[in-house]
C-alpha positions as CSV (number, residue, x, y, z in Angstrom):
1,X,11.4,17.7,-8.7
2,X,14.0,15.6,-10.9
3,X,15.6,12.8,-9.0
4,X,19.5,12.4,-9.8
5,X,20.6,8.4,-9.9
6,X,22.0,8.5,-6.6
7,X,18.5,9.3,-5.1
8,X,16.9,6.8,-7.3
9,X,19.0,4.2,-6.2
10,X,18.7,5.2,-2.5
11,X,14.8,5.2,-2.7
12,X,15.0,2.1,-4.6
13,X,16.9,0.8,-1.8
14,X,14.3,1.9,0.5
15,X,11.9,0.5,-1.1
16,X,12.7,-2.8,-1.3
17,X,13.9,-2.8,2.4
18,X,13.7,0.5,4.5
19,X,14.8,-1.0,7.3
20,X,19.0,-1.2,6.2
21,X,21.0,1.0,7.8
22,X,23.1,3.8,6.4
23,X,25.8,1.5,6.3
24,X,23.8,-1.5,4.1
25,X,22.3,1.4,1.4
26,X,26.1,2.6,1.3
27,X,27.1,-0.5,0.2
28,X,24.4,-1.5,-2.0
29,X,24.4,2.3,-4.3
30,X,28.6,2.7,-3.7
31,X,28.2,5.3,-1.3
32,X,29.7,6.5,1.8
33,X,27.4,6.3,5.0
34,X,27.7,9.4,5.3
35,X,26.6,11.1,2.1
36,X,23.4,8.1,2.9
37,X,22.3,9.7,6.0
38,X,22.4,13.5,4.5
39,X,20.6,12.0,0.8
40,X,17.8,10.6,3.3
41,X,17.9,13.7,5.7
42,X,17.3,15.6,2.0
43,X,14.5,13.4,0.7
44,X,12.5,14.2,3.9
45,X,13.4,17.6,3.9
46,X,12.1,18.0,0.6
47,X,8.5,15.9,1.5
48,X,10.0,13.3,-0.9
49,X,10.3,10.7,1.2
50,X,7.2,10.7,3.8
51,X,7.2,8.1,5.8
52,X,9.1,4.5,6.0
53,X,6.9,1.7,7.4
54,X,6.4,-2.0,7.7
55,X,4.2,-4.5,5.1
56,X,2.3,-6.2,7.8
57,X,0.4,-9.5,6.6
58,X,-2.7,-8.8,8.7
59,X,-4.2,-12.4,6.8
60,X,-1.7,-14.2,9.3
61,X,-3.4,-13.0,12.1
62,X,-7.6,-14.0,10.3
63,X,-8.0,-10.4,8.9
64,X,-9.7,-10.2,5.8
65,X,-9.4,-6.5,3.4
66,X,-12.5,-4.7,2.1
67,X,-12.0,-2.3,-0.3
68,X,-15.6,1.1,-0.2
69,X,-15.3,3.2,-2.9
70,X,-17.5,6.1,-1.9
71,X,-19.1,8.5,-4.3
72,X,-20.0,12.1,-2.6
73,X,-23.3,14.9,-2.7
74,X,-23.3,18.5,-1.2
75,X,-20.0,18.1,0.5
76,X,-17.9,21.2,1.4
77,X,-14.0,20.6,2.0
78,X,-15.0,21.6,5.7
79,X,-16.9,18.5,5.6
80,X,-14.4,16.4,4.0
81,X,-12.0,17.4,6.0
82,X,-14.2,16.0,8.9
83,X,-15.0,12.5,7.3
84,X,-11.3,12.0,6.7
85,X,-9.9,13.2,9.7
86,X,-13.0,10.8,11.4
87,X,-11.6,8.2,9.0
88,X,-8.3,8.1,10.0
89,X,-8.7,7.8,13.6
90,X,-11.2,5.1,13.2
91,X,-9.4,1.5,14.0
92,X,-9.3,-1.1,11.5
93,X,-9.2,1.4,8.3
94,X,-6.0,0.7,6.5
95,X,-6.0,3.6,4.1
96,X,-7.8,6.4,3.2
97,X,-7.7,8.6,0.0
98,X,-8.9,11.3,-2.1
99,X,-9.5,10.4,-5.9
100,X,-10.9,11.7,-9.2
101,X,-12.9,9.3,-11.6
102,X,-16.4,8.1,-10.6
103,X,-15.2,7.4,-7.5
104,X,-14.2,10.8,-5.0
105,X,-12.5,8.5,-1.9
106,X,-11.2,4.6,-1.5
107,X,-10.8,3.2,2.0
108,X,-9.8,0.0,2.9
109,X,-10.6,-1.9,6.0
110,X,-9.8,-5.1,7.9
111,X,-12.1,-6.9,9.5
112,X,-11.9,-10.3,11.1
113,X,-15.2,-11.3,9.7
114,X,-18.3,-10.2,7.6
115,X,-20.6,-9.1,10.7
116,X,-17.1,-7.0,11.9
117,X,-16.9,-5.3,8.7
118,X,-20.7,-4.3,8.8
119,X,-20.7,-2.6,12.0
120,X,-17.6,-0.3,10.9
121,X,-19.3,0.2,7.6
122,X,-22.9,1.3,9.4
123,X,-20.9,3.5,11.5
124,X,-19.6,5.1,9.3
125,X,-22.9,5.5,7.5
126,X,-25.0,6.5,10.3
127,X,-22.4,9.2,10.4
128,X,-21.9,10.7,7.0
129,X,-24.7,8.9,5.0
130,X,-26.6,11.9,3.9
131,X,-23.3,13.1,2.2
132,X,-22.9,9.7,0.5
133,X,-24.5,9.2,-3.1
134,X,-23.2,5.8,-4.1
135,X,-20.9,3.0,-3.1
136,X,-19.3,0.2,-4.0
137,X,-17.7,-3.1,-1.9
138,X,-14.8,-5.3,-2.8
139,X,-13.2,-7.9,-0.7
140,X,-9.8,-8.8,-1.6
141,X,-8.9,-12.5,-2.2
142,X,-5.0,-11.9,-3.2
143,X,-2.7,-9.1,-4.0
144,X,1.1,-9.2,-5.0
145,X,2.9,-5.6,-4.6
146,X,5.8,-5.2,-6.7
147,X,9.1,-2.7,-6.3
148,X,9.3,0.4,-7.7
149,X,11.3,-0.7,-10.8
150,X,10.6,2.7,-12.5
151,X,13.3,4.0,-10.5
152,X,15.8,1.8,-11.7
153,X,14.5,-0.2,-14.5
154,X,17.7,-2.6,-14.6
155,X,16.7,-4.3,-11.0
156,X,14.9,-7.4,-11.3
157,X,11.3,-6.8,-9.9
158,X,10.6,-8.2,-6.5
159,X,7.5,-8.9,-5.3
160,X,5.7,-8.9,-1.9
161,X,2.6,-11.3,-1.5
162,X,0.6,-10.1,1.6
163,X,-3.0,-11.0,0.9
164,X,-3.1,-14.8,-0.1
165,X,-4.2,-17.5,2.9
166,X,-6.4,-16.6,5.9
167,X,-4.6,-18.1,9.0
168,X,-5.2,-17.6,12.1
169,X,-1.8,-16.9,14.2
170,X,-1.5,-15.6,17.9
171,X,0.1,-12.4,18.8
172,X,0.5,-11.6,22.2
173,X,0.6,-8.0,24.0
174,X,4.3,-7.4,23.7
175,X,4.2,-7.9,19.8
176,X,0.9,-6.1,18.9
177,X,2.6,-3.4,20.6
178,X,5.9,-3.8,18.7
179,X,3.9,-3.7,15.3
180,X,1.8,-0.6,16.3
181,X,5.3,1.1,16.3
182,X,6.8,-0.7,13.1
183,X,3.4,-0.2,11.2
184,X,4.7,3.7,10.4
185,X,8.1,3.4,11.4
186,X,10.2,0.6,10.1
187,X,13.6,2.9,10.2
188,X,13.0,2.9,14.5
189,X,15.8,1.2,16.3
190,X,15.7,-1.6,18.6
191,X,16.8,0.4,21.5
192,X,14.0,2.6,20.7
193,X,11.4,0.2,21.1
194,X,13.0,-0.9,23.8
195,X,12.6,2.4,25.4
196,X,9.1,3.0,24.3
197,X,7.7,-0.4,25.7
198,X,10.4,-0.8,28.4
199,X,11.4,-3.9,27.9
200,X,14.6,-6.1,27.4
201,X,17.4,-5.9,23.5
202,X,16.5,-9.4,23.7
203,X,13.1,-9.9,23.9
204,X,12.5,-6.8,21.4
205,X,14.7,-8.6,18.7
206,X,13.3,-11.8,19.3
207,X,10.0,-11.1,19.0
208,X,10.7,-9.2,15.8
209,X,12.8,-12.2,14.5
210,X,9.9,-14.4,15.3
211,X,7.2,-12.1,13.4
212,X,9.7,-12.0,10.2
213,X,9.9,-15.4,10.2
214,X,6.3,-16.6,11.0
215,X,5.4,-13.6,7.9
216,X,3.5,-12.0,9.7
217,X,6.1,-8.9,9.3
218,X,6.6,-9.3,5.7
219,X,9.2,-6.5,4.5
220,X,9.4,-2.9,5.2
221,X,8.9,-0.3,2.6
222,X,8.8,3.4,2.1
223,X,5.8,6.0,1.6
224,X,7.0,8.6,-0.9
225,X,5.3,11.4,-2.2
226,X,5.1,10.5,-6.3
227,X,4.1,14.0,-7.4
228,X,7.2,15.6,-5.9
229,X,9.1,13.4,-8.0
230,X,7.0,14.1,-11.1
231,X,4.7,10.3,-11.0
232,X,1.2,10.0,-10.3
233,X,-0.8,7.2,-8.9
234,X,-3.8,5.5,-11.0
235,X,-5.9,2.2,-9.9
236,X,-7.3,1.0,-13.1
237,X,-10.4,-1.6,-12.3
238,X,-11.3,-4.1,-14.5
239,X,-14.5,-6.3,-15.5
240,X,-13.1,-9.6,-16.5
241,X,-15.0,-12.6,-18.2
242,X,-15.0,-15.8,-16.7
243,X,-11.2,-16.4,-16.0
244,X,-9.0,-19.7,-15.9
245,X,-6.6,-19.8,-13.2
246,X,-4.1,-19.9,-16.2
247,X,-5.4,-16.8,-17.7
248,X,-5.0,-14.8,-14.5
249,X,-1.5,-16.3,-14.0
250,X,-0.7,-14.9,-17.5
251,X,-1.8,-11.3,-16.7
252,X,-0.4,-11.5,-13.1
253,X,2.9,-12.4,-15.0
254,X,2.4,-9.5,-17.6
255,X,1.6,-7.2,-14.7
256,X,4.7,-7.9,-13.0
257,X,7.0,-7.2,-16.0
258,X,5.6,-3.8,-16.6
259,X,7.9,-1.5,-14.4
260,X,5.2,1.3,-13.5
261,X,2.6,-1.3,-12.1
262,X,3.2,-1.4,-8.1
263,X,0.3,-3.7,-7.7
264,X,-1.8,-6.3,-8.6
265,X,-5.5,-7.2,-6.8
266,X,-8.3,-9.6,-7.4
267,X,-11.4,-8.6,-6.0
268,X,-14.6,-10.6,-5.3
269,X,-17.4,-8.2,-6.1
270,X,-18.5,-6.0,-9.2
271,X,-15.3,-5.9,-10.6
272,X,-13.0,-8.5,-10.6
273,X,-9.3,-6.8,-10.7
274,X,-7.7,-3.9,-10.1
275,X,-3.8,-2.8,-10.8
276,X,-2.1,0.3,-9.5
277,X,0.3,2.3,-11.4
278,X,2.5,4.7,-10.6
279,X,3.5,7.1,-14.0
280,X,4.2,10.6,-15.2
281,X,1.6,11.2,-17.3
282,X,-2.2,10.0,-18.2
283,X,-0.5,9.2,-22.1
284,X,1.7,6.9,-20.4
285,X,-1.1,5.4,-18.7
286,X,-3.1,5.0,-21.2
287,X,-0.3,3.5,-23.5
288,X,0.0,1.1,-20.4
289,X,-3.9,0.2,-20.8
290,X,-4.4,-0.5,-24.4
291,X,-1.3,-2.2,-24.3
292,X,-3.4,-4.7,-21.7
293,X,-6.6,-4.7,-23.3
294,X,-4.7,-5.6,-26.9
295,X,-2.9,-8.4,-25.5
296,X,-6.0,-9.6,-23.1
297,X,-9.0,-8.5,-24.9
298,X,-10.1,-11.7,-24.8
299,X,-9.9,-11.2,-21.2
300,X,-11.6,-7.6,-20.4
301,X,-14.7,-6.9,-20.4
302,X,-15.0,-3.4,-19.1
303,X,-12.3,-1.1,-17.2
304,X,-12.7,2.5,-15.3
305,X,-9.7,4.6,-13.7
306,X,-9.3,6.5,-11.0
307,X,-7.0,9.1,-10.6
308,X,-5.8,8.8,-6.9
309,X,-4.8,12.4,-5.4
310,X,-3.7,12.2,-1.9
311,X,-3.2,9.7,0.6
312,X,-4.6,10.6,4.0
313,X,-4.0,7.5,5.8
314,X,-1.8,4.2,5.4
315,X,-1.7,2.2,8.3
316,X,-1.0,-2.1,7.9
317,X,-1.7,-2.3,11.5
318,X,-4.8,-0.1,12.2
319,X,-5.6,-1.9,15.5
């Protein structure tokens, strides 16, 4: 489905922050309010745009990300239907999805500590083990996400650092309960919270002010469907040699100015990187990856890619 510019530069917009109102994207793509609301209404119509939520920086509150990648044996989609609808009920999973490559599904989990993370891993084992054939763990030490600057390739990229420092922060009742609603919708107004939780304009804004400000709400963003607009999603995983912190800085920066690369991940495990890119073809993506390995072949010492298919869950507050 082709995109004309006014839709790019509203989904841009949305992006980068869903929360604005009609009124802000109007401004911001020289559009009345009006024609805002009915673009958006379209998008959704259309299954562009799925969802809108909030980037919650779970390290804030001591919540460290594993990454499974899961390889399957004599599984029928009746069965895989099961695991993933088991999956995305399951608290602390962050997102589930189907994939092609050596891998057939990536989750991602939060977990306050090591012996956390084990006891949702056996469970999830002890339940579906037999249908497991391999799998591989990562944990996450940093990740920047970058805008979607395909849409509009003349924006200067921003970036959203939520995986860099483990802290430890308090949240209390009344704001884990506030980001259970922002976590998959960041569009909701305040006087819908308030509604929902019954409590006070003021206390609802406050406490959101204070969770913007403290970053542990880092931005909101929007969950679009890529194939509908003619991209597909890749994770390309790399085996690096021993890296300076200089060297990685160098192909963060590269990373960054490449406008189909969304993000950027180091892992601590048996691979050491991974990037995801959002593109229109596999010879795009390829282009994309040699490009890489020519300029940091000093640098890679092995790669794999995986095709990601659907996204079943996305959750930054699975709690």
């Amino acid at each position: 489905m082709k995109l004309d510019l006014k839709d790019k530069r509203i989904l841009y917009e949305l992006d980068v922050d869903s929360s604005q109102s009609y009124s802000q994207i109007g401004k911001k793509v020289k559009l009345p309010k009006t024609v805002v609301f009915h673009r958006i209404n379209s998008l959704i119509t259309k299954g562009i745009l799925k969802n809108t939520y909030s980037l919650i920086n779970f390290t804030k509150l001591g919540y460290t990300q594993y990454k499974v990648y899961l390889k399957f044996q004599g599984l029928n989609s009746q069965k895989e239907k099961e695991i993933i609808d088991y999956l995305i009920k399951k608290k602390n999973i962050m997102w589930v999805t189907s994939c092609r490559g050596k891998w057939d599904m990536t989750i991602t989990i939060i977990s306050k500590n090591i012996v956390k993370f084990d006891d949702i891993l056996k469970e999830i084992i002890n339940s579906y083990g037999k249908f497991i054939q391999d799998k591989d763990i990562l944990i996450v030490s940093y990740s920047p996400l970058y805008s979607r600057n395909y849409l509009l390739p003349e924006k200067e990229k921003q970036e959203f650092l939520y995986i860099k420092n483990i802290e430890n922060l308090e949240v209390d009742k009344i704001e884990e309960d506030i980001l259970r609603i922002l976590a998959n919708h960041s569009r909701i107004s305040v006087l819908e919270i308030m509604n929902k939780l019954s409590l006070s304009r003021d206390i609802v804004s406050y406490r959101i002010k204070k969770m913007e400000k403290s970053e542990i709400i880092l931005s909101y963003r929007s969950l679009v469907d890529l194939e509908k607009i003619g991209y597909h999603l890749y994770k390309i995983i790399f085996r690096l040699y021993n890296s300076s912190k200089e060297e990685e800085s160098s192909v963060i920066s590269y990373c960054k100015s490449i406008p189909n690369i969304v993000q950027y991940i180091r892992l601590v495990g048996n691979w050491d990187a991974e990037i995801e890119v959002e593109i229109e073809n596999e010879e795009k993506l390829y282009s994309i990856i040699n490009e890489i390995r020519n300029k940091f072949d000093k640098l890679i010492k092995d790669y794999e890619v995986l095709h990601i298919t659907e996204e079943h869950k996305l959750n930054f507050y699975p709690l």
